[in-house]
N, C-alpha and C positions, 0 to 999 in steps of 0.2 A: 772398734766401730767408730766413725763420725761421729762428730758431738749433735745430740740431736734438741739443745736445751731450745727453749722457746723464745729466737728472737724477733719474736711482730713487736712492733712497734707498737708502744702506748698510745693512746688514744689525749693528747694534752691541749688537744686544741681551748677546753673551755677553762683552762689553769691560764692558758698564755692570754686569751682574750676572753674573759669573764662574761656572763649577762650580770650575775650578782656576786656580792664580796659581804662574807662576816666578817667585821673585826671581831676577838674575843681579846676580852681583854683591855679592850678601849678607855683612853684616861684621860684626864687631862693635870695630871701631875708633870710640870716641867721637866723636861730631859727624860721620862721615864721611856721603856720599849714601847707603849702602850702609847703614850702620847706623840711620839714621834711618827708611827708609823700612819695615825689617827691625822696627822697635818701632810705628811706627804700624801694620803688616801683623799684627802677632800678639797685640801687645798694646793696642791703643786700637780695631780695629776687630771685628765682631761678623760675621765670617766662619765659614764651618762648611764649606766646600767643605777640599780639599787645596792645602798651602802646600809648596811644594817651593822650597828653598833651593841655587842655584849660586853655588861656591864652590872651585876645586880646588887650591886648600892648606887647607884645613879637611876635618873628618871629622863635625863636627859643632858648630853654631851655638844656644844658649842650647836646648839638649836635644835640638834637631832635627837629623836628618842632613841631610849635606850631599852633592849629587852633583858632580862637576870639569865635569859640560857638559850642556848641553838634551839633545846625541846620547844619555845616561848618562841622564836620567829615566825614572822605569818607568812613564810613561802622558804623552802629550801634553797639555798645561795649554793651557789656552784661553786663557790672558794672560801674556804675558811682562815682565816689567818690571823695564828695563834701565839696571842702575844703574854703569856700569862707564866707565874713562875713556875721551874721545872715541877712541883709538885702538885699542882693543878692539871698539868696538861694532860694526863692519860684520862681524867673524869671529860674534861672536852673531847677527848678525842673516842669516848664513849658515845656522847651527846652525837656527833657527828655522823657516827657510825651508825648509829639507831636511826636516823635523821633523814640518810640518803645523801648528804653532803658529795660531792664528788671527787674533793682535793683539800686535801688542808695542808697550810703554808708553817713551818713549827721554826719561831722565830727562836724561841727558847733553849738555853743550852745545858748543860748540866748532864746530858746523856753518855754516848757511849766514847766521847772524848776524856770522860769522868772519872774512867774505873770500872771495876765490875758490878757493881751495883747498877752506875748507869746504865751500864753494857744490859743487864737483864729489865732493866727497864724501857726501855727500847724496845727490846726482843717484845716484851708486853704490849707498849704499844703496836707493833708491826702485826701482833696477833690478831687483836681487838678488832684496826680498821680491815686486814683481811676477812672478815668476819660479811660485812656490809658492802666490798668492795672500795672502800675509801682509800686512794691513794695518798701518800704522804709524802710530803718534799721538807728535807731538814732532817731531822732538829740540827741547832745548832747553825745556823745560817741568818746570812742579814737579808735574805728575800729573794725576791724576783724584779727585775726592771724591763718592763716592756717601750723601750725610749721611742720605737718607731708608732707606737698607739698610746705614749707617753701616760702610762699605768705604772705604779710603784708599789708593791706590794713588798716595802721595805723600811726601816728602822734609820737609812742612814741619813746623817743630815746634808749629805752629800748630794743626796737624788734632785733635790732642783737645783743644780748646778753643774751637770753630766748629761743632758738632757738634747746632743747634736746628734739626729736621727743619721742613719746608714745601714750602706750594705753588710756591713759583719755582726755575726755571730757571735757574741761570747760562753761557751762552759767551762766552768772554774767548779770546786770544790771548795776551797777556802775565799776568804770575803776580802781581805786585806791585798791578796797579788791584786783580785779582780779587780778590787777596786781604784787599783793602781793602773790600771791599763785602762780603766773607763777614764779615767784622767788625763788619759793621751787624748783627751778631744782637745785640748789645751793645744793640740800642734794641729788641729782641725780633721782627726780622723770625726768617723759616725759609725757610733754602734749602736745596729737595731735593738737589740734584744740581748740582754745577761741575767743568765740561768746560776746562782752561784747555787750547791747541792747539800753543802754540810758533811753530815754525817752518814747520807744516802741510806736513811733507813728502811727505802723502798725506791722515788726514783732516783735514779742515777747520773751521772754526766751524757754518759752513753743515751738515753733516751731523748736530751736536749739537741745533741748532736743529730740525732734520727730526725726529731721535727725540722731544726733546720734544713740538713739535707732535703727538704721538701716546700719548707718554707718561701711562697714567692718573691717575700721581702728580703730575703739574705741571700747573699753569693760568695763570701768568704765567711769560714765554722773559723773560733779560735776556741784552744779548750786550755789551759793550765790544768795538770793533776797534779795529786800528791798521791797516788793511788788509783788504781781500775777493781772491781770487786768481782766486776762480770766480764771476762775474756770477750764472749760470744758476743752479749750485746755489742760490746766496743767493735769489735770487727765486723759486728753486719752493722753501726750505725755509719764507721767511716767508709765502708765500700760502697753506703748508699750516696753518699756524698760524693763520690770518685763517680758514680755512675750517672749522676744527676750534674757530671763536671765541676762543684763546685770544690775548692780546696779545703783541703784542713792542714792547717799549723796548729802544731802542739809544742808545749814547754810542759816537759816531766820533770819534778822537783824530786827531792829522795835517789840521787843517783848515786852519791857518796854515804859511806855508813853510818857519815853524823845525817846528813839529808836521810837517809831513811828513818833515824829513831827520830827525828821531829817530827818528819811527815806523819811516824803511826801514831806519836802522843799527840799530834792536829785531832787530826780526824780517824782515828781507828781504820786507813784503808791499808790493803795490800799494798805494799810500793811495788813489789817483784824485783824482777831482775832486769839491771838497766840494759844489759846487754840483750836482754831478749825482748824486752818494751820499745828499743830502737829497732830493732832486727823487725816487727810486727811493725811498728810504724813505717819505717821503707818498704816493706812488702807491698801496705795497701796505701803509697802513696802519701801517708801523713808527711807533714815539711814539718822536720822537728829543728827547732832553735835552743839557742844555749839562754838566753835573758830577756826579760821582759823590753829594752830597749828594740832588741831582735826578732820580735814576735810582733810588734808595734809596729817596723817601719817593715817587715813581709809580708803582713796583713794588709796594711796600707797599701803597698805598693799590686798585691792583686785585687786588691778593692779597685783600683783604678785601672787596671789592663791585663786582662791574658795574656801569657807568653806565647808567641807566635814560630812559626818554622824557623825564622830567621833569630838568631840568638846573638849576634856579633854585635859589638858594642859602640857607640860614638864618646868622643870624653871632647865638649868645648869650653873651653875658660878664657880669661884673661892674667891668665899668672904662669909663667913658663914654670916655674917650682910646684908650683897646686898640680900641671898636668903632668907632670912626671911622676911625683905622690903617687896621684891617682891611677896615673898607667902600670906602678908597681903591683898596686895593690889588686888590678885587675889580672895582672899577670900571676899573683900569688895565689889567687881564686883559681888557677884555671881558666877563668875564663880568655874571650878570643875578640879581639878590635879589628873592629871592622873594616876591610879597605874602600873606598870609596869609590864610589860610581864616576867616569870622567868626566857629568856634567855637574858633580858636586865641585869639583875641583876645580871645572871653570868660574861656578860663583867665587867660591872662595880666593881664587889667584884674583878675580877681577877686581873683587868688594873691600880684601885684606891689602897691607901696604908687604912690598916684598920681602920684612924682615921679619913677618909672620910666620908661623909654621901653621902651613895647610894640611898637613896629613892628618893623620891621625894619632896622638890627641892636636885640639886644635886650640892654637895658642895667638887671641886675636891682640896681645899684647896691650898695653897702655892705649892705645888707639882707641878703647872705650872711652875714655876722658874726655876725648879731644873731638868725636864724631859720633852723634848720638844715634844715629842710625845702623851702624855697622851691626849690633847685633841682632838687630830686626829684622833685617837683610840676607846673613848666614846664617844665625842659628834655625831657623828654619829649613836650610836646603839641608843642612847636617839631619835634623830631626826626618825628615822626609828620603834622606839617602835609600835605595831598594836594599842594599845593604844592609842597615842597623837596626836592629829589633827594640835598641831602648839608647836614648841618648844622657848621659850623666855632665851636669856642669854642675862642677864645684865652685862654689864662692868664699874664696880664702877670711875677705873684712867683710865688714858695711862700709860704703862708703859713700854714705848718707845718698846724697840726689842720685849718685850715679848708678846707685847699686838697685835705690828702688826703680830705678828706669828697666835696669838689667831684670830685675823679680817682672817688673808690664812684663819687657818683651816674652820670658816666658812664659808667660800664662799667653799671653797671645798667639806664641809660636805652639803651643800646645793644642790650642785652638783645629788650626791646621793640620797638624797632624797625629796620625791614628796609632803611633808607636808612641810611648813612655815618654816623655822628657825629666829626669829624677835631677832637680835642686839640693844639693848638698851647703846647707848652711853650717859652715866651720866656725863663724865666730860666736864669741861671748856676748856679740853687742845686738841684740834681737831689734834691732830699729824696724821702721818703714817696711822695706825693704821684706825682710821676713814675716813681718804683721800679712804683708798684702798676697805672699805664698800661701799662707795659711790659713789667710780668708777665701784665695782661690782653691781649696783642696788638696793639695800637695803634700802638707804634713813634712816638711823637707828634715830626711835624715842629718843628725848632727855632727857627725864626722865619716871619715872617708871609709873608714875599715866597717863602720856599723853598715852605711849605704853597697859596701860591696858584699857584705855577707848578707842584705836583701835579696838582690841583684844575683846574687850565686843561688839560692833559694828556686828565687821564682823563675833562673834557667835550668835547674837540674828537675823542678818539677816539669818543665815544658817536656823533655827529653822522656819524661817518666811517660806523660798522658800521650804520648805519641808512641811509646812502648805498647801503653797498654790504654786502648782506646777506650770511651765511655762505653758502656751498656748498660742501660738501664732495664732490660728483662733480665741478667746473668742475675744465678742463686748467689750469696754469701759465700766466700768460703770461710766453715766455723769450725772452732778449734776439736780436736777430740776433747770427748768427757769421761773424767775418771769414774770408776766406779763408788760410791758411796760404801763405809763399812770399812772396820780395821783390816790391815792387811799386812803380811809380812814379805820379804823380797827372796830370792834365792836368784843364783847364778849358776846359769846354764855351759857345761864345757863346749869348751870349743866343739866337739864333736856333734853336739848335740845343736851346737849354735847353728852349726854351716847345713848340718838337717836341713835342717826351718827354713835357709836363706835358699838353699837348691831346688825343696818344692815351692819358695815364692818365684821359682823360674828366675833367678839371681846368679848370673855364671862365677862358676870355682874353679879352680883349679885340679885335676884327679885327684883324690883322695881317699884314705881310709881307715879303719880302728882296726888296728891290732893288738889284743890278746896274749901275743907269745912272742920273743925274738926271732923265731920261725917265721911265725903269720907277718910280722913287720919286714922282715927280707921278703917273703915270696909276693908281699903288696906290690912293696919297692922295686922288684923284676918286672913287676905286671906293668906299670905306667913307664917305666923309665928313668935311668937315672939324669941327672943327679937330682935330688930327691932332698926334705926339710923333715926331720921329726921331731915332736913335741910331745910334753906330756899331755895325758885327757883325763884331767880335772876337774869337776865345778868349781872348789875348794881351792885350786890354786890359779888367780887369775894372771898376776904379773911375774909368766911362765923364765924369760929370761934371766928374772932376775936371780933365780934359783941355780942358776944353769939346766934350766929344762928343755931349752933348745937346742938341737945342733941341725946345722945348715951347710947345703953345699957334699953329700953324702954321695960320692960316685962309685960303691957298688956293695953285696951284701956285707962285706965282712966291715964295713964301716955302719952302717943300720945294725948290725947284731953289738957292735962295740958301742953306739949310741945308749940302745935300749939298756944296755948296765950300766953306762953312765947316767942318766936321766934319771933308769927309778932310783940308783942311789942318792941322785941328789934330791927326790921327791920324798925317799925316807928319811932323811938329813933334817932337812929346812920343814917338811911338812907330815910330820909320821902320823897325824890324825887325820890326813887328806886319803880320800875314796877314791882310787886309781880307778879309770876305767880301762887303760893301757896305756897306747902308744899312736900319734895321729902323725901316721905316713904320709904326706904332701907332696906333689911335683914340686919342686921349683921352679919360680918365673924366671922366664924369659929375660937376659940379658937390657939392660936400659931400664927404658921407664923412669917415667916417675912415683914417688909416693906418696899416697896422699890422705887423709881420712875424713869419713865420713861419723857422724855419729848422730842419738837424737837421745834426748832426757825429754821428763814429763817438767811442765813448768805448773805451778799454782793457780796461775792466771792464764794463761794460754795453751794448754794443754801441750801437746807432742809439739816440740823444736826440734831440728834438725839443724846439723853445725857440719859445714865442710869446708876444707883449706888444707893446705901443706899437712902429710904426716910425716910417721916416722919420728924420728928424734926432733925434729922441726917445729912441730906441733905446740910443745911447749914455750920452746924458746924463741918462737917468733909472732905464734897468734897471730897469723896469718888465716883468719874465717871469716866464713859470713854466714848466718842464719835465714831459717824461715819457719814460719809456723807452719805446721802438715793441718790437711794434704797440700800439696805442692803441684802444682802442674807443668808442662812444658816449657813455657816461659820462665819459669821462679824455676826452672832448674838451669837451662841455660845463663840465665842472669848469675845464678851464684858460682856456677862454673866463673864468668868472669869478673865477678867481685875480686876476687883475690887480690892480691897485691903482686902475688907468683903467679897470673895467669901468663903471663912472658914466658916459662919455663914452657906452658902447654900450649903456646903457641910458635914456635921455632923460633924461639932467641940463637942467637948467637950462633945459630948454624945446628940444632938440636931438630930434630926429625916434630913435624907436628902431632900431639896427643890425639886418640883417639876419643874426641868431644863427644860425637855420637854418643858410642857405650858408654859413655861418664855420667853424662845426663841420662840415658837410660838405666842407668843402676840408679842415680838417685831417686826416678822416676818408683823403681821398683820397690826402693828401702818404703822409701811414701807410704807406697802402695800395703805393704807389708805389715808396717805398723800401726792405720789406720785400720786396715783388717784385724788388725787383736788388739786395740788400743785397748782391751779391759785387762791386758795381762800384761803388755810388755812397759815395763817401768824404764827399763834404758836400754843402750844399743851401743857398741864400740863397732865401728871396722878400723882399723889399724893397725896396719898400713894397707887403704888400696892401691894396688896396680896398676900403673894406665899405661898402655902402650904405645904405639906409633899407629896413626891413622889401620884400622882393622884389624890392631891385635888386640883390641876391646880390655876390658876396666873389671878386676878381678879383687873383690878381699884378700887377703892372705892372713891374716888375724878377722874373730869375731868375737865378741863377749854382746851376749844377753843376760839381761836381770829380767826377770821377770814378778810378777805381782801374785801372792797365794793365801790364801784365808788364814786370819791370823792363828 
């Protein structure tokens, strides 16, 4: 069945924008959590609600009284934020709970990062506040920053210094990446709002991303994980975001096996599987990036503009080497430079001296030097061309007056027009020049390869939202849900397998179980030769390698010679394996390709499906692409041409075209299939399918099922 967990959305509005705030814990001990968080709460943020300070050896902290406990406040605060040592915090979060509190913030660490000790002390706490309804953010986290209602409901001494309001989003997990990327305001990005989660002992990354997606303040989500806990949530919070148009860039840490054993001694989350963490992020549109550099300057860069129809590129400079660089590096992306419109190219010939190069990249030469005007004059028609969706001028130096002329003119030329103009500052020497970029907004990427792996980003995402248009009434698609309760697996024989797939209205090829070398000849007569038989096993699944097959059988007395070789080799290699006979097969049709489909249950995402190249291929070239089920029309045709071999199924080289149709109809169906028993079926092989030439339709030939049974 469909996963039917419950993802509505948490209700966070009065965590993100408070009326009142407990500190607990409140000090004025130098450097301590308590006092830190106590100077950013009173003195760096621009709060007007009530600040109630617990404290019960104080009567009063830097003019304000103090109460000894939450039971002792005279009105329940909508936020409690709990700054007290790890073996304190479950009697507060008692207090809280008794209390009505709404949300408490748990700055404290010592939990389920700790050991199993903490791990059950956690568990305690998450009991407690379920009790009362009291939500919990943390443990184990430096806070919450609300910079666009400049609220800090945080420890770091960092918070009034990070404080350039904007349209992005941040949900992180750990405190330190985050805090690294709040940092980038230094090149003049603005981040509204940073949700860092902890140890998610209740909410989650996923629920921050949900508010945003709805949030009127934000337009670009960014999230770092080191782990997802809840499949569901995550994929109904980033499809609300896809349906509300806004993007999500994500960086997954833990993709290698030392990044996973950090990430789970961080913060105790699932890392998963990276291959199927990317697979689910391309599905629903997530822009996944490799490093925080990359995540900084694709954020930025859709903080300041949509990608539009028009995706072709302009490159103007004044360095005949910077635009060739840059022209490689654009052509290494994939990406496509744009030809210019003929009245660009009359500016250009009229404004440039003749040993310029006007095309495309444009190369205004030393001529900047010497005529201060030149690029106030062209970079504009270039930026404005109908042609180019985003113009890139790289600036190789500083060179001092002239370059900060060159930084005016772009921000002026930007002015003017409604496509991108992306400043690539290359050098060391951050003069003028640079200061006056990124007091204008720009955030200018620092080298060439980082600005084009922007730029490839924020065109492959245009290409996506124009695949797959906003809808903001479309349900979620949420992953299946395993069944709770121990369980053991068995493997279903092929016989038993292709069953299943034929009443899922799944086309096969004729086939049958026989019994006797008798009943396997007079099969074999029935359908025609030449004909496949195999052994019918649960017990033995990697039938070839026994010698359990033989293929290519054109007539009885090769069938009756099969079935004594086969079960000898079944008695051989498998003498405690459960014969159920013999599985007569037509054999396929001459050509074709082979391909396989398959689907495994994942931890966190429930039913994946993996298709690409079979056969012998499969292995040796990992040639796939995934998706999370269910799957629909689109996400089948899309992974038909993922591949890397979609050439082969599309008439390379003089090859008959695949039949697409039935291709994505079977995957359609496997879908379908598996979603309908997802409480039993644990995995799925087809290998090798079939695929013929336009109408001779897409056939398993091999199937293995596991299925799921009470331990």
């Amino acid at each position: 069945m469909q996963g039917t967990q419950d993802t509505r959305p948490v209700d966070i509005a009065r965590l993100i924008r408070p009326r009142s705030i407990a500190l607990v814990g409140a000090s004025e001990r130098e450097g301590s959590i308590g006092e830190r968080t106590l100077t950013n709460l009173i003195e760096h943020s621009e709060f007007d609600g009530e600040v109630y300070l617990v404290n019960p050896t104080k009567a009063e902290l830097r003019g304000r009284q103090c109460w000894p406990s939450v039971a002792a406040l005279p009105a329940t605060p909508d936020v409690a934020v709990v700054a007290v040592p790890a073996s304190g915090v479950l009697a507060v979060i008692e207090e809280c709970t008794a209390r009505g509190v709404g949300f408490a913030v748990i700055l404290s660490s010592g939990f389920g990062e700790a050991g199993e000790e903490g791990e059950r002390e956690q568990q305690r706490m998450k009991e407690i506040a379920a009790r009362g309804g009291l939500r919990l953010y943390g443990p184990n986290c430096p806070g919450l920053t609300n910079v666009n209602h400049r609220l800090g409901l945080t420890f770091s001494p960092s918070f009034p210094h990070d404080l350039t309001k904007g349209p992005i989003g941040l949900a992180t997990q750990g405190g330190g990446l985050g805090r690294n990327v709040m940092q980038a305001m230094e090149r003049g990005i603005g981040i509204g709002l940073w949700a860092s989660t902890g140890n998610e002992v209740d909410l989650q990354v996923a629920d921050f991303i949900h508010y945003m997606a709805d949030a009127p303040d934000i337009e670009v989500v960014v999230t770092l994980l080191e782990g997802i806990k809840d499949g569901a949530k995550f994929a109904a919070a980033v499809q609300r975001c896809a349906a509300n148009g806004k993007p999500v860039i994500g960086l997954k840490v833990g993709r290698s096996e030392y990044g996973r054993k950090a990430a789970q001694s961080h913060t105790a989350s699932l890392t998963g599987s990276a291959e199927v963490n990317s697979a689910v992020f391309r599905q629903f549109g997530v822009i996944e990036v490799d490093d925080i550099d990359e995540l900084v300057d694709t954020a930025w860069l859709f903080a300041r503009a949509m990608p539009g129809a028009q995706e072709a590129l302009g490159i103007y400079c004044s360095s005949g080497g910077t635009a060739a660089l840059t022209a490689d590096a654009v052509g290494a992306a994939g990406l496509t430079l744009a030809t210019f419109a003929p009245e660009t190219t009359a500016v250009l010939r009229a404004k440039l001296p003749d040993y310029a190069a006007i095309g495309n990249p444009v190369d205004t030469t030393a001529m900047v030097l010497s005529d201060k005007t030149v690029v106030e004059t062209t970079l504009g028609c270039v930026a404005n061309d109908p042609h180019t969706g985003l113009t890139i001028v790289p600036i190789a130096l500083d060179y001092g007056e002239t370059t900060t002329r060159m930084a005016d003119n772009i921000i002026n030329a930007q002015k003017d027009s409604a496509s991108p103009i992306v400043p690539i500052w290359m050098s060391d020497r951050l003069g003028e020049g640079y200061r006056k970029l990124v007091a204008a907004g720009f955030a200018p990427p620092r080298s060439v390869n980082k600005s084009i792996a922007a730029i490839a980003r924020w065109v492959e995402y245009g290409r996506w939202k124009r695949a797959n248009p906003s809808n903001p009434e479309a349900r979620p698609v949420l992953p299946t849900r395993a069944p709770e309760g121990e369980f053991a697996t068995r493997s279903l024989s092929e016989s038993q397998a292709k069953a299943q797939l034929k009443q899922a209205g799944i086309a096969l090829l004729p086939q049958g179980l026989a019994s006797s070398a008798e009943q396997a000849c007079a099969l074999a007569d029935g359908m025609g030769y030449p004909v496949v038989a195999k052994i019918a096993s649960a017990q033995i699944v990697h039938k070839s390698d026994i010698g359990g097959v033989k293929v290519g059988l054109r007539d009885a007395a090769q069938v009756a010679e099969a079935w004594r070789e086969i079960m000898a080799a079944a008695a051989k290699h498998h003498p405690e394996a459960t014969v159920d006979g013999l599985l007569v097969e037509k054999m396929a049709p001459r050509g074709g390709t082979e391909l396989m489909v398959g689907v495994t249950r994942d931890p966190v995402f429930g039913h994946v499906m993996t298709f690409g190249l079979g056969g012998i291929y499969v292995e040796v070239l990992r040639d796939v692409t995934r998706r999370m089920l269910p799957i629909g029309p689109r996400d089948a045709a899309a992974m038909v041409r993922e591949i890397r071999g979609f050439a082969l199924l599309d008439g390379a080289r003089g090859r008959p075209k695949a039949d697409l149709a039935a291709l994505e109809t079977l995957l359609l169906r496997v879908s379908e299939f598996v979603v309908a028993n997802a409480d039993r079926i644990e995995e799925m092989d087809l290998n090798p399918v079939w695929v013929g030439a336009v109408g001779e339709g897409a056939l398993p030939l091999d199937a293995v099922i596991i299925e799921r049974v009470p331990a």
